[in-house]
C-alpha positions in Angstrom: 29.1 -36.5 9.5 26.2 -34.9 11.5 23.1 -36.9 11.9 21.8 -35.2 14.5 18.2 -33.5 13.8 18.9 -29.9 12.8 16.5 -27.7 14.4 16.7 -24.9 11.3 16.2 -27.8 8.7 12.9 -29.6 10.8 11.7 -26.0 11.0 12.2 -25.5 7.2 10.8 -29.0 6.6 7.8 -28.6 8.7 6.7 -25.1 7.2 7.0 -27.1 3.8 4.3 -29.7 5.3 6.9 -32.9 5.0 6.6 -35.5 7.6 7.7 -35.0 10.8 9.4 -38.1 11.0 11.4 -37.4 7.2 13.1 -34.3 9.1 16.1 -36.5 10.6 17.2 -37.4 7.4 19.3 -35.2 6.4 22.5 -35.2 7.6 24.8 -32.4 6.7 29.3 -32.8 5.9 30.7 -29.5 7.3 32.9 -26.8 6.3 34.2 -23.9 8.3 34.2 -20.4 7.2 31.7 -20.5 4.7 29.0 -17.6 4.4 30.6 -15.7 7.5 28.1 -12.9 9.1 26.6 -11.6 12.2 23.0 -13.3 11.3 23.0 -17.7 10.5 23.0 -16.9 7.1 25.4 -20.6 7.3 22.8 -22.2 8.7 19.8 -20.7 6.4 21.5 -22.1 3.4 22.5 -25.6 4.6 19.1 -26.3 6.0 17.1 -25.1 2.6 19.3 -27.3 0.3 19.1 -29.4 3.0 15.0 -29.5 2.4 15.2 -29.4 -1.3 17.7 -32.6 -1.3 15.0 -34.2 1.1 12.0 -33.2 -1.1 13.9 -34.5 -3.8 14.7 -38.2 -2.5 11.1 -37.9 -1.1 9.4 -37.8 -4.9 11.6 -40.2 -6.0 11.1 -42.6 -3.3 7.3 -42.2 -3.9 7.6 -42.5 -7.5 9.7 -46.0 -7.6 8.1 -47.8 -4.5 11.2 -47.6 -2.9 13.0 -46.5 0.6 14.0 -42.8 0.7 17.2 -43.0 -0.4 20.1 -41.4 2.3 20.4 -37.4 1.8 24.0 -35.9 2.4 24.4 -32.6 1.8 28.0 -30.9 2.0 28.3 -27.3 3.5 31.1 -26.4 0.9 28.7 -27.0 -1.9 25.7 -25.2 -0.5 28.6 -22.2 0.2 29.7 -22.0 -3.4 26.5 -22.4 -5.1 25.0 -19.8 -2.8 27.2 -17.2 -4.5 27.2 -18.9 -7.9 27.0 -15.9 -9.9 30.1 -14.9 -8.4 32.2 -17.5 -9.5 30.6 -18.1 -13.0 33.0 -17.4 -15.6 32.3 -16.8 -19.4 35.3 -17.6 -21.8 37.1 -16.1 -18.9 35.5 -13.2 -18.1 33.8 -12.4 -14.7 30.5 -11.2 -14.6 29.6 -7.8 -13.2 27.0 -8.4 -10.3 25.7 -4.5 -10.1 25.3 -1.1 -11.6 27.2 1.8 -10.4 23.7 3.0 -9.1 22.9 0.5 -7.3 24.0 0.4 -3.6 23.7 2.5 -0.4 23.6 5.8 -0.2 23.5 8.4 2.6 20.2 10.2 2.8 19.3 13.8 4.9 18.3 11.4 7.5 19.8 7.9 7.1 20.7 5.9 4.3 19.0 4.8 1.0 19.5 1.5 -0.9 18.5 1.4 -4.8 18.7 -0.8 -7.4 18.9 -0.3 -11.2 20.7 -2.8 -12.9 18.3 -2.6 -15.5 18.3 0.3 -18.0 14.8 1.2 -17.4 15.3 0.9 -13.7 18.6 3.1 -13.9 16.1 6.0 -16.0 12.8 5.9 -13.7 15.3 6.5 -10.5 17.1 9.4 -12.3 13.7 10.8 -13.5 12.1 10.1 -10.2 14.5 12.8 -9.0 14.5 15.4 -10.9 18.1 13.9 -12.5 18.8 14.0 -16.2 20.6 11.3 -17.7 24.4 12.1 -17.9 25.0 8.5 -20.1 28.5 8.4 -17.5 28.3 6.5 -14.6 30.4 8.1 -12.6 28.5 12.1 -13.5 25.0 10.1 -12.6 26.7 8.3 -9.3 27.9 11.6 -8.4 24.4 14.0 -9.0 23.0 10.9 -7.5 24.4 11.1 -3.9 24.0 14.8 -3.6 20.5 14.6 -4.7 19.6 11.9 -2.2 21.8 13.5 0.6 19.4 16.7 0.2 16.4 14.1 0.6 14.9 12.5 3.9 15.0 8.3 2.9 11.1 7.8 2.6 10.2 10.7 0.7 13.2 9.6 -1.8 11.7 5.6 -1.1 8.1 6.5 -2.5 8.9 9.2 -4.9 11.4 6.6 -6.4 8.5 3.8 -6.2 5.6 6.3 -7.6 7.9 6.3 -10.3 8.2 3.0 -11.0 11.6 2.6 -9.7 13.5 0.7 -6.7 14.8 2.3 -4.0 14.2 2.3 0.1 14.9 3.3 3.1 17.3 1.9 5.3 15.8 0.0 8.6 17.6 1.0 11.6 15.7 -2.1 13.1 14.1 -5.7 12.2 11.2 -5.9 11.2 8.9 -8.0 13.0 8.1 -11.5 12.1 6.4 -12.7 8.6 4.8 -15.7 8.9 4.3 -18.3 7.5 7.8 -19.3 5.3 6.1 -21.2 3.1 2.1 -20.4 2.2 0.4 -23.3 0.9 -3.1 -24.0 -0.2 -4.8 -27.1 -1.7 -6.1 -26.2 -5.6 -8.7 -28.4 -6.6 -8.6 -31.6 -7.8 -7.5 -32.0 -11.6 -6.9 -34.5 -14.4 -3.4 -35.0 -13.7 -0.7 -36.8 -15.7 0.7 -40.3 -14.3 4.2 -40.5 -12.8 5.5 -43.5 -13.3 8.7 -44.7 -12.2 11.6 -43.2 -13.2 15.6 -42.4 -12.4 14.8 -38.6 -11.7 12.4 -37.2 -9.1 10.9 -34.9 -11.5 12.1 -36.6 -14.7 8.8 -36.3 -17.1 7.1 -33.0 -15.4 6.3 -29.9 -17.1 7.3 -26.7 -15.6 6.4 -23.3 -16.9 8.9 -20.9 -15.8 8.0 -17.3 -15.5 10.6 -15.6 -13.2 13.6 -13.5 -13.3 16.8 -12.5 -12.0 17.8 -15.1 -9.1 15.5 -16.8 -6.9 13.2 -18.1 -9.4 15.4 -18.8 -12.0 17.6 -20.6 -9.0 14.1 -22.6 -7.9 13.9 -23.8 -11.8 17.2 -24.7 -12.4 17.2 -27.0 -9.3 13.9 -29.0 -10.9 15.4 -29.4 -14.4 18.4 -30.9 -12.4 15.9 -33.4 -11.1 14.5 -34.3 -14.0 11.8 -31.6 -14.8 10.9 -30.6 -18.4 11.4 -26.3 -17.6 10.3 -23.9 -20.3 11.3 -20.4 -19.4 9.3 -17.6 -21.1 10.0 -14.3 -21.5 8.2 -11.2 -23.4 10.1 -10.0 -26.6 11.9 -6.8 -25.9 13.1 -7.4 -21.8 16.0 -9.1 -22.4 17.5 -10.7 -19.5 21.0 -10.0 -18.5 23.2 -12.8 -20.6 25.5 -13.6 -17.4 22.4 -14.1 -14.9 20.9 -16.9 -17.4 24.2 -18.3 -18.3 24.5 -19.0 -14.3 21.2 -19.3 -13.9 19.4 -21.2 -17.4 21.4 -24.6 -16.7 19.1 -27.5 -17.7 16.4 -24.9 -18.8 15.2 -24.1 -22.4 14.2 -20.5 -22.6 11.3 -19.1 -24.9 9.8 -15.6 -26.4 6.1 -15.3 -26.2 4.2 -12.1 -26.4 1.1 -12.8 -24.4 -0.6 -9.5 -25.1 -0.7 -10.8 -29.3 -2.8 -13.7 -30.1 -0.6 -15.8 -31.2 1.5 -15.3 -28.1 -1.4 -15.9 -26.2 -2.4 -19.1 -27.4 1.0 -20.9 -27.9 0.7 -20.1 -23.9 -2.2 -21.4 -22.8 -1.3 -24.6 -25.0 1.8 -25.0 -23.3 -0.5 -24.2 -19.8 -3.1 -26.7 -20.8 -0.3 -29.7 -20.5 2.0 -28.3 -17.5 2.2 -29.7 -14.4 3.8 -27.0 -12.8 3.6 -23.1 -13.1 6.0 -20.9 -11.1 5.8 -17.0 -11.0 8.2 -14.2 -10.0 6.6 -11.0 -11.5 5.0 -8.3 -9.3 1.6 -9.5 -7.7 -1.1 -8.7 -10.5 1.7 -7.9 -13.6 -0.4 -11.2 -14.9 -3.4 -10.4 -14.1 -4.6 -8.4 -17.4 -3.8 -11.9 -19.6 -6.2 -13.7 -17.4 -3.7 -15.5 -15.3 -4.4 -14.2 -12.1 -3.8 -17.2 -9.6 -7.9 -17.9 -8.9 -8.4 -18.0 -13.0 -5.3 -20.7 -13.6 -6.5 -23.1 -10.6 -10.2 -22.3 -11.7 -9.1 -23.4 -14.9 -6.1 -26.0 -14.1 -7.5 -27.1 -10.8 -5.0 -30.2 -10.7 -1.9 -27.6 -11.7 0.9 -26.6 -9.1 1.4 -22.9 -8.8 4.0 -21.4 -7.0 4.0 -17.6 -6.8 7.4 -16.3 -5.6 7.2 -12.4 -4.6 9.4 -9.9 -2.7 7.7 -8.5 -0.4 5.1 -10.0 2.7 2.1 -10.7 0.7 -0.5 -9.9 3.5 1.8 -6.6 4.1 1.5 -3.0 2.6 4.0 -3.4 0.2 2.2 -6.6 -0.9 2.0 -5.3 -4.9 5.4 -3.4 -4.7 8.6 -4.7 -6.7 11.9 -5.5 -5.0 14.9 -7.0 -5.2 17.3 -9.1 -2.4 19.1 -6.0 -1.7 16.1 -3.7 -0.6 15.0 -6.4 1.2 17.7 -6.6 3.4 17.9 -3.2 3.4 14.3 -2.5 4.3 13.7 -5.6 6.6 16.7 -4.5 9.4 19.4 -7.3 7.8 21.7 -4.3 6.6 21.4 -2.8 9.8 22.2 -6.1 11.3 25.4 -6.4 9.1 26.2 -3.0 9.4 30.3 -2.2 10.0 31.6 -0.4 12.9 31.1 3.2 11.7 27.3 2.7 10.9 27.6 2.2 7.4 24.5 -0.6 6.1 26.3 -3.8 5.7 25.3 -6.8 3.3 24.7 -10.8 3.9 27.7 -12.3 2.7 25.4 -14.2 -0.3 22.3 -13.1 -2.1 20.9 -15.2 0.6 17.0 -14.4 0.4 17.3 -15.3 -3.5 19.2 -18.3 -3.3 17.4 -19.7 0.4 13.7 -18.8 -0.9 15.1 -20.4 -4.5 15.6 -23.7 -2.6 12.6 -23.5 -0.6 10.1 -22.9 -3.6 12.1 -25.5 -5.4 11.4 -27.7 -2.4 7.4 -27.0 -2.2 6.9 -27.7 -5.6 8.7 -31.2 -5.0 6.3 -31.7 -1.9 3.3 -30.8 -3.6 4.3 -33.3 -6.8 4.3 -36.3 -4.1 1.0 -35.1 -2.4 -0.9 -34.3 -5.8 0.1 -38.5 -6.2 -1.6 -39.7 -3.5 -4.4 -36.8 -3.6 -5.2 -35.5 -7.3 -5.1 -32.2 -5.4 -2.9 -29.2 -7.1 -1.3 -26.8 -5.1 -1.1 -23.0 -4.5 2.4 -22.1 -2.9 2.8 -18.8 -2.3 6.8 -17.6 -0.9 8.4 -14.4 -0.4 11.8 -12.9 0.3 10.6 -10.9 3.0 9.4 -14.2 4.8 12.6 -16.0 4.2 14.2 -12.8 5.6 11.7 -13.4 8.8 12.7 -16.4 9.5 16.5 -15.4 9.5 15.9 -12.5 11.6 13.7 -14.6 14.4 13.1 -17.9 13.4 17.0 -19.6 12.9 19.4 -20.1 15.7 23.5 -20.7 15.5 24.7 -24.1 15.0 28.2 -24.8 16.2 31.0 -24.4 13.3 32.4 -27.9 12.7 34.2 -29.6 9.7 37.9 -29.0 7.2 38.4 -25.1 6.2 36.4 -24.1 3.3 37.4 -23.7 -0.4 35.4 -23.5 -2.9 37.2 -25.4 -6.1 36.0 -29.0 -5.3 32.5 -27.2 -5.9 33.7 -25.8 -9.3 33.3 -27.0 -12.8 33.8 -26.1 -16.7 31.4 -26.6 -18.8 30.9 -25.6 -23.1 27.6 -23.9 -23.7 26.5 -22.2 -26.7 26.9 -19.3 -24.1 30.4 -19.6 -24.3 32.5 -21.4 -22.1 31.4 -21.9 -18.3 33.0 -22.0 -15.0 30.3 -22.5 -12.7 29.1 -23.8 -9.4 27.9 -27.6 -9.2 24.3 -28.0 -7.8 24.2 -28.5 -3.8 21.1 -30.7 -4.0 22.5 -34.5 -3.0 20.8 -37.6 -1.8 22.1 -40.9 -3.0 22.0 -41.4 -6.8 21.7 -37.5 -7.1 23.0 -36.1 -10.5 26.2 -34.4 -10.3 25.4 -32.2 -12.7 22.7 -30.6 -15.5 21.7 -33.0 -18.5 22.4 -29.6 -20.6 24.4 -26.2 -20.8 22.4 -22.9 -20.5 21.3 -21.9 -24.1 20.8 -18.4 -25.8 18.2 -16.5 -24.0 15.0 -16.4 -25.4 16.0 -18.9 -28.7 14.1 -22.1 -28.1 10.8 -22.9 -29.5 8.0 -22.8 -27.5 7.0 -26.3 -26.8 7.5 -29.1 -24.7 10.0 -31.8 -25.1 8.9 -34.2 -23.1 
């Protein structure tokens, strides 16, 4: 076992404002040949679980007047649950990770990355450019590349985005440095609720959950783990892909409200009114119109944690723009960092981005839960895929490989959900007394009842 300071996690742990002195804590079990790339994608993931199990055993600590208990984290499991949509199995079945149209594609001048797993992403891209429809995959994948190999990369990047669709052009180069990984800014101070002691870091705390797809979802699903109370909400009529909540809904309830109706509205802002903890993954501003811009929650909540989670650098020009992992990497140099020996992009061997900046918000929230205890002060966290792909690209050096060859099954369990049944990844968050696993199987998406439990 390692328990020498890693450089990557005290860098992680001091963007998140922890201690200095906390940052030796964690020691890590290694395992070699996990996450293999050009970039320390390894070395990303260990040292944000890493911070999230700290953050964790940090809160609880607080909570029970206790010593921090000792934080272990294995390499294997950080490995498997960073690709744990991968190995999720339904009754079986293996879940397909992206549309046909989503990928690289060779432009008039470069390359081109797009994304449309969703259906109304899949029909603004083909509308974007002048495609109709075919309803085949393989007709539209084939109009597709000749229609992009016609077009320079940008001009098909912000016709696609005028649009309302997701595609971009391919860096041939990083992207210079995003700082800071973690944004943070006090919010007030608030009436909040008492945490007394208890077994769980974040056993009795109320967390609205308002994301989507993987990194938020990921962030959320690491908090109920701890303990939290998480209500995921969702408007009627944008369903959620069934395999991404099945991976990603363990120890969550999910909910339908439809804020722009009155009654959605105000079963909200009663379920706001008690929260402790509100995390956000929609495009900057997509909120805005039901009054929940950031400055009206904290004006209102002043003692409330936000934690807004977005794609893109949020003091950049793509600030308000939507994106994805993939065009992240693609736009921030990564691909062309992990790009194969006849110039074609290449891909981090993980969603990395989702799952790292998952960890990482799931890690601020945890910090700002211990501060708001000795302060009354709420917290404004503010994280982005584009910094986490920063600090990759500039901020993280190699560590040396060490430890037993890598498999992932001792990281594997089953599991009977109303889903159907699960193979999934266990959680990677450990410090002593940890839970091995979530208190309850994902549920039907979008089927609970919007209130809190706890």
């Amino acid at each position: 076992m390692n328990r020498e300071v890693d450089a990557t996690t005290a860098s992680a742990w001091a963007a998140l404002g922890g201690p200095e002195h906390l940052a030796g804590r964690v020691s890590f079990a290694g395992a070699e040949g996990v996450l293999p790339a050009r970039l320390p994608v390894r070395e990303l993931a260990r040292a944000t679980v890493g911070v999230c199990s700290l953050a964790a055993a940090e809160l609880l600590a607080a909570r029970n007047a206790r010593p921090l208990p000792e934080v272990r984290v294995h390499e294997g499991a950080v490995a498997t649950a960073f690709v744990s949509e991968r190995h999720l199995r339904i009754d079986g079945r293996a879940p397909v990770t992206f549309a046909p149209l989503s990928g690289f594609w060779r432009a008039a001048d470069g390359w081109v990355r797009t994304h449309a797993n969703y259906p109304h992403h899949r029909a603004r891209l083909l509308d974007a450019l002048g495609i109709g429809d075919p309803g085949d995959d393989r007709a539209a994948a084939e109009a597709l590349a000749a229609e992009l190999a016609s077009r320079p990369a940008r001009e098909t990047q912000e016709a696609v985005y005028a649009a309302g669709g997701l595609a971009v052009a391919v860096a041939g180069a990083p992207a210079p440095a995003v700082h800071p990984l973690v944004g943070a800014g006090a919010a007030g101070e608030g009436p909040a609720r008492a945490l007394p002691p208890a077994p769980l870091p974040a056993a009795g705390i109320r967390v609205l959950d308002l994301t989507r797809v993987i990194a938020g979802p990921v962030a959320t699903r690491t908090l109920a783990l701890l303990g939290a109370d998480v209500l995921r909400v969702d408007p009627p009529g944008v369903p959620e892909f069934a395999d991404a909540h099945a991976d990603t809904g363990m120890g969550k309830r999910s909910a339908l409200l439809d804020l722009s109706s009155r009654g959605g509205r105000d079963a909200f802002e009663s379920l706001l009114d008690s929260a402790d903890v509100l995390v956000t993954g929609y495009r900057p501003g997509a909120l805005d119109r039901y009054g929940l811009s950031p400055d009206a929650v904290l004006a209102r909540r002043p003692g409330l944690v936000l934690a807004q989670l977005r794609a893109w650098d949020p003091s950049g020009p793509w600030a308000g723009r939507r994106g994805f992992d993939s065009l992240v990497q693609a736009a921030c140099g990564i691909a062309a960092a992990e790009a194969g020996d006849d110039g074609r992009p290449g891909v981090l061997p993980a969603q990395a981005l989702d799952h790292g900046t998952g960890y990482l918000l799931a890690a601020a929230v945890l910090r700002a839960l211990t501060d708001r205890r000795a302060t009354g002060h709420g917290r404004h966290l503010r994280l982005s895929l584009a910094g986490t792909a920063s600090w990759l690209l500039h901020g993280i050096r190699p560590a040396p490989l060490v430890g037993e060859p890598y498999t992932p099954e001792p990281w594997l369990t089953e599991t009977a959900s109303p889903c159907g049944g699960l193979r999934h990844a266990l959680p990677p968050v450990r410090y002593a007394g940890a839970p091995a696993g979530w208190a309850r199987p994902p549920g039907v998406w979008g089927t609970d009842r919007p209130v809190w439990e706890s």
